[in-house]
Legacy VTK file of the C-alpha trace (Angstrom):
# vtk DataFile Version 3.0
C-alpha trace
ASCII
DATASET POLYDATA
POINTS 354 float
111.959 93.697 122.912
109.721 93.433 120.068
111.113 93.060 116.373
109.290 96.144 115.271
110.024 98.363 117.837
111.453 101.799 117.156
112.971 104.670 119.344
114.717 107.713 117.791
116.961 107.825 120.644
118.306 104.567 119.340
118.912 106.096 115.915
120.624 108.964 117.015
122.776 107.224 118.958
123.455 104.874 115.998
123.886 108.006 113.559
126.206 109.342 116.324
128.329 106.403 116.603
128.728 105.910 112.684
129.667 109.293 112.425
132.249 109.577 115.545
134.438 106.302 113.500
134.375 108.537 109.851
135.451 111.596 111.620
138.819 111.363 111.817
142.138 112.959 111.581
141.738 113.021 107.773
138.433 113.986 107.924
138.653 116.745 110.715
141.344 118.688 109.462
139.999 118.582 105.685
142.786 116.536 104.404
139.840 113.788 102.971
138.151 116.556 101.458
141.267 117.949 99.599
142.697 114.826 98.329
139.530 112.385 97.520
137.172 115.797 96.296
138.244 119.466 95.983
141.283 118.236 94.199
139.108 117.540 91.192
137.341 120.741 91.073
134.087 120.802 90.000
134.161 117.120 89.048
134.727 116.892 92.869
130.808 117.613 93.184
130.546 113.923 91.117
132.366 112.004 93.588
130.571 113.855 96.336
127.080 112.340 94.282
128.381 108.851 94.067
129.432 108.203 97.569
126.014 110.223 98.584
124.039 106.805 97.549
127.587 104.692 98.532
127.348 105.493 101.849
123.532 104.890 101.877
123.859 101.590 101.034
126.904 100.578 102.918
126.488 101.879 105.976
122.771 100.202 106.230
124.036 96.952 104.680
126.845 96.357 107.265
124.639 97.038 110.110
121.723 94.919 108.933
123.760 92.502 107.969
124.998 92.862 111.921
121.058 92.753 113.441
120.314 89.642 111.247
123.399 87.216 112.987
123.405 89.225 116.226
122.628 85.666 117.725
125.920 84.030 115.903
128.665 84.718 118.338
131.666 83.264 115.872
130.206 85.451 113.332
132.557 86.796 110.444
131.387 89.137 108.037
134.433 88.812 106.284
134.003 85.379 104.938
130.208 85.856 105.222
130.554 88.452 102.273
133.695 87.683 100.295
133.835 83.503 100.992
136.138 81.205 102.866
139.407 82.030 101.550
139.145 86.062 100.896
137.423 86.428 103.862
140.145 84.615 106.019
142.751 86.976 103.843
140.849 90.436 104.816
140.233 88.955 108.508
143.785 89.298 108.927
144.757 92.307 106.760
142.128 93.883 108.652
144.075 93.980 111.940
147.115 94.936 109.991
145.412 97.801 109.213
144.204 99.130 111.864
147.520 98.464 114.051
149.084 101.221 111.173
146.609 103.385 111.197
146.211 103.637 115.140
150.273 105.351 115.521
149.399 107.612 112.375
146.159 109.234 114.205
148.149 109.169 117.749
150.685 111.019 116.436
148.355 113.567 114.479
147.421 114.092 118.131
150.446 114.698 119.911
151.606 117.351 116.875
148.417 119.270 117.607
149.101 119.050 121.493
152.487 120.311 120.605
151.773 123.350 118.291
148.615 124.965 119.677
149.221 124.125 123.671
153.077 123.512 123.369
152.842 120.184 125.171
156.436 117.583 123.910
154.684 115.735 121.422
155.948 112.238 123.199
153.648 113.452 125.610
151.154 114.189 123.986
150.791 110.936 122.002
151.270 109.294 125.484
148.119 110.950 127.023
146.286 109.671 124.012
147.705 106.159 124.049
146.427 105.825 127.659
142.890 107.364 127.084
142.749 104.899 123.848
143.414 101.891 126.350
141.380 103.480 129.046
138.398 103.606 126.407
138.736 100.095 125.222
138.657 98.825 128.642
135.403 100.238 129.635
133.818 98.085 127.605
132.071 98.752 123.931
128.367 99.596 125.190
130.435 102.469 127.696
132.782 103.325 124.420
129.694 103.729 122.190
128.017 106.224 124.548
131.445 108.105 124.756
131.998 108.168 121.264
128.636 108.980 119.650
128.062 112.526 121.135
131.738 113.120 119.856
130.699 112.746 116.480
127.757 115.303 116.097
129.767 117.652 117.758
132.628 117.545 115.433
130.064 117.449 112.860
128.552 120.596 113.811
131.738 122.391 114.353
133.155 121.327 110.809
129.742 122.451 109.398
130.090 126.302 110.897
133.404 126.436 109.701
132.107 125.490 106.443
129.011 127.689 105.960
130.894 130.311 107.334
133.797 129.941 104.731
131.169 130.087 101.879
129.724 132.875 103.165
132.571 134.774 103.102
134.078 133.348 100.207
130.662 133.225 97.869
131.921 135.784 95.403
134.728 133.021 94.758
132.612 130.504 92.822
133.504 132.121 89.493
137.388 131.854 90.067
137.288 127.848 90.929
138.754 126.696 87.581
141.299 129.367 88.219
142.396 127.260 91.399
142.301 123.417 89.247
146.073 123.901 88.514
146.949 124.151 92.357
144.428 121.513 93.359
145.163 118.364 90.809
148.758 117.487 92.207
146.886 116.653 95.812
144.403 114.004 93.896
144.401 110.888 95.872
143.132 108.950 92.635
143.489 109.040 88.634
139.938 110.143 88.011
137.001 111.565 90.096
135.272 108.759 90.377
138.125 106.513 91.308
138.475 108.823 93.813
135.369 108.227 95.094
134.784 104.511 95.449
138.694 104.762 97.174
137.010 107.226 99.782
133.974 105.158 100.434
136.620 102.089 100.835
138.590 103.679 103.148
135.589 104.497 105.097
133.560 101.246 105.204
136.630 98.393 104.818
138.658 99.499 108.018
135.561 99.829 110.648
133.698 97.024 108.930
133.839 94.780 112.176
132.640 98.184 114.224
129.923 98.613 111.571
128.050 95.196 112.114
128.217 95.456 115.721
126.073 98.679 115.465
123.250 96.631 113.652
124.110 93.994 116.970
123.058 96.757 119.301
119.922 97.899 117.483
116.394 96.598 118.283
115.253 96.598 115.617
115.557 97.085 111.496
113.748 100.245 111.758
115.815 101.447 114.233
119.111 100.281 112.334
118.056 101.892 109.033
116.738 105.246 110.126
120.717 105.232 112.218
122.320 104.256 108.963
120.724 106.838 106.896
120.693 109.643 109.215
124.560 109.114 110.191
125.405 108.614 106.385
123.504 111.536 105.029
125.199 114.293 107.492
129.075 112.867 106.325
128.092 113.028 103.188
126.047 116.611 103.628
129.370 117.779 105.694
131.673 116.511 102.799
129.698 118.503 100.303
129.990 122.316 102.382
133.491 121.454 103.446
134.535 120.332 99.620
133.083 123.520 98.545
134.890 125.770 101.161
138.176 124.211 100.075
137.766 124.887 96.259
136.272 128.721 97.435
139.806 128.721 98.674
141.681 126.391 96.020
145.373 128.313 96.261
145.351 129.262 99.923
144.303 125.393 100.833
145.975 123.097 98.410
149.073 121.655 100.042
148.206 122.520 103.585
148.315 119.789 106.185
145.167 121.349 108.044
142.993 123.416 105.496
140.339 123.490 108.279
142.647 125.289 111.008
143.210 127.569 107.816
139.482 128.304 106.932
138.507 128.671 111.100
141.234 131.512 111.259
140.279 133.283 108.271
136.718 133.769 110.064
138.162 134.088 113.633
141.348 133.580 115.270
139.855 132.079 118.433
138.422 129.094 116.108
141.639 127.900 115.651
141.498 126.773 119.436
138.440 125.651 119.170
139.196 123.464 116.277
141.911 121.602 118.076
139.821 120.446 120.412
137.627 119.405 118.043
140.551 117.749 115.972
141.643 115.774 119.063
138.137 114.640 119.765
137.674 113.414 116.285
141.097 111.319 116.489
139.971 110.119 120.005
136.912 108.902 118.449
138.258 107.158 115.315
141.448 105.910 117.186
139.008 104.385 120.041
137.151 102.252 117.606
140.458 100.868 116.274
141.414 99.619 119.245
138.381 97.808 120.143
138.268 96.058 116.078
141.868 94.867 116.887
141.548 93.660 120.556
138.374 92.613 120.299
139.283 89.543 118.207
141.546 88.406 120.764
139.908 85.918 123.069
141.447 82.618 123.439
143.538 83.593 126.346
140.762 84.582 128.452
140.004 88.732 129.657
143.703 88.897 131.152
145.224 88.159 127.880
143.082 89.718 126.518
143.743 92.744 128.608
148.084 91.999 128.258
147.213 92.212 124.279
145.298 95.775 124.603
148.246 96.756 126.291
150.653 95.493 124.073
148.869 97.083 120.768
148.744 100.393 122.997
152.415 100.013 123.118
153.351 99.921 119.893
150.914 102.372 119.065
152.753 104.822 121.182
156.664 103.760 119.954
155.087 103.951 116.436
153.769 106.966 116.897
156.584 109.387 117.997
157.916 109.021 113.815
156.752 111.664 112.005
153.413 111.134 110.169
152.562 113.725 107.541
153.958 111.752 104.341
152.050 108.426 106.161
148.667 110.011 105.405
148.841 110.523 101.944
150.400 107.414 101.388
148.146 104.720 103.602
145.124 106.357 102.910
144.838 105.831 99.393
146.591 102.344 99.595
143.746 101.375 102.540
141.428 102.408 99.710
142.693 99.949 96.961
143.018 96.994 99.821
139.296 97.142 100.286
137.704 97.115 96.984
136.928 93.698 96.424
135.534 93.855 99.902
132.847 96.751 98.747
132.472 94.992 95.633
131.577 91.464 97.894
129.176 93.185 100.255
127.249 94.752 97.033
126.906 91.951 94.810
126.146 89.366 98.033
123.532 92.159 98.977
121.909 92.374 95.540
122.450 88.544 94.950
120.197 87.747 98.433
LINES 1 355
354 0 1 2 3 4 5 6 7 8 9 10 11 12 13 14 15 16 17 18 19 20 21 22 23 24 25 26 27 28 29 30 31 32 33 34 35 36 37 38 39 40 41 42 43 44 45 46 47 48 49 50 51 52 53 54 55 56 57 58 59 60 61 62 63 64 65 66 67 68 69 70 71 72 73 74 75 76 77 78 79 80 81 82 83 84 85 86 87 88 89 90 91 92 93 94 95 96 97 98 99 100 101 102 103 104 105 106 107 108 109 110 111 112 113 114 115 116 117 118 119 120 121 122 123 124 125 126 127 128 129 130 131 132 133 134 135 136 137 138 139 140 141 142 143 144 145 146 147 148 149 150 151 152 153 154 155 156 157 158 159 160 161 162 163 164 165 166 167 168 169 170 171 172 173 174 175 176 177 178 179 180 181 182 183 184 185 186 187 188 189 190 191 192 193 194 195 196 197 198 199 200 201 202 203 204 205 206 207 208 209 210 211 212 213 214 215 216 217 218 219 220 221 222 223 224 225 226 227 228 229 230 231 232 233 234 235 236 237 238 239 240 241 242 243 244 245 246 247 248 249 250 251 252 253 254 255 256 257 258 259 260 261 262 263 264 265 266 267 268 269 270 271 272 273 274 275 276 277 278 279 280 281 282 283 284 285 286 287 288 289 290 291 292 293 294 295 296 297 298 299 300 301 302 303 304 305 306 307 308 309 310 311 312 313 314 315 316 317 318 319 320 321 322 323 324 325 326 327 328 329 330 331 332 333 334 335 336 337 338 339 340 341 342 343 344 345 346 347 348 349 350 351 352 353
């Protein structure tokens, strides 16, 4: 296929893909939005304007930097960006990582099995464990076509319930440094735009691996850019209406666990259905590309060990996962956040340096 070619249908699918690993349990339910924006009040609106242009650049420089060694099979973009020695430390605090992360979004899903549909929440977590392994074993090309028509429609669910919120809530904008007071003790950083360069950390260290293998399956740089862009700019537009729905709401939300659920019953009761579904599809999606960045590295022992490891990680995922995870979140999230900064700070000056 020519260099230059270009096909929308690629970039959507790109855009869709990006999307389906940032929307996550934290993201879904609102708890990002809260702790990383609304929790600064209007100052939130500055974070939401640096990680507009950080997720811009980050998103396309991962995936180019994917399209332009797509032909180096032992590629690591770990050392590639941050050297020998970092890179071989973040290589391995990378799966680390993930394999923590992967019980706290499992068992987000088994409490939401639990309290809207009653299912025991060791089930629960078990259904999701086995559809995590099931995805992973279908291959990524299969997982990527699962996953990236999960992330627009989360998008455009999280989207109505925002615009809907403001809406309602419009006459509100006057009383948002009223709501400051109840909002500040949820920040996830010292200052705004801390705050912000943690979120865009969280977002691009973790997935990293997942993010260069997007630019591998593009065709082209066009193709890869125009994904990149379009993915980034609807987060980042989706942030922005769900940040402002929260602050329209600043004492009813702060503390909540799920300030989404809380915003789709105000408008309807039958949304808050609807958003569980939509909550479990956006932990399927983000707890699917997990898997594959952790058992993907594991090759030496051919595709049954390979296969014996993806059931090993499921495993543990599962065990892990029946502990109770609310105090996890605000804890790993932030922490992820710090743990990645010299690897955002690599991939910009190596970018700018070239």
């Amino acid at each position: 296929m020519p260099a230059n070619t270009f096909d929308i249908r690629h970039s959507i699918r790109i855009a869709g893909a990006f999307i389906a690993w940032v929307i996550g349990s934290g993201f879904a339910t609102g708890q990002e939005m809260l702790r990383f924006y609304a929790s600064f009040g209007l100052y939130g609106y500055g974070a939401v304007a640096v990680n507009l242009v950080g997720f811009l650049g980050m998103a396309y420089l991962l995936m180019r930097t994917g399209f332009e060694h797509k032909k180096e099979r032992a590629f690591n973009h770990f050392q590639f960006f941050c050297g020998q020695n970092l890179g071989l430390v973040y290589t391995w605090l990378i799966i680390a990582t993930l394999i923590l992360l992967m019980p706290v979004l499992v068992a987000g899903a088994g409490a939401t099995l639990y309290e809207y549909y009653r299912v025991p929440q060791p089930l629960g977590s078990a259904v999701m464990t086995a559809l995590l392994l099931a995805a992973y074993l279908m291959g990524f090309e299969r997982l990527i076509q699962v996953i990236s028509s999960i992330g627009p429609v989360i998008i455009v669910f999280s989207l109505s319930i925002g615009c809907g919120a403001i809406a309602v809530d419009y006459g509100q904008f006057s009383r948002i440094g009223e709501y400051e007071s109840a909002l500040a003790p949820y920040q996830a950083a010292p200052n705004w735009f801390l705050s912000a360069v943690l979120h865009l950390s969280l977002n691009f260290f973790p997935p990293s691996m997942y993010f260069t293998r997007l630019g591998v399956s593009a065709s082209s740089k066009q193709e890869l850019r125009a994904g990149a862009f379009l993915g980034a700019f609807v987060v980042i537009l989706c942030i922005a209406v769900m940040t402002t729905a929260i602050l329209l709401n600043g004492s009813a939300a702060a503390g909540l666990d799920v300030p989404v659920l809380y915003l789709a019953q105000k408008l309807h009761p039958l949304l808050g259905t609807a958003f569980s579904i939509t909550l479990l599809l956006g932990i399927f999606s983000s707890s699917s590309v997990m898997m594959w960045s952790i058992c993907s590295r594991v090759t030496r022992w051919g595709k049954k060990g390979n296969v014996a490891f993806a059931v090993a990680v499921a495993l543990f995922t599962y065990v892990v996962s029946l502990f109770s995870f609310g105090r996890l979140v605000a804890v790993l999230y932030p922490a992820i956040g710090y743990a990645g900064l010299l690897f955002i700070a690599s991939v910009v000056y190596k970018s700018f340096r070239k």
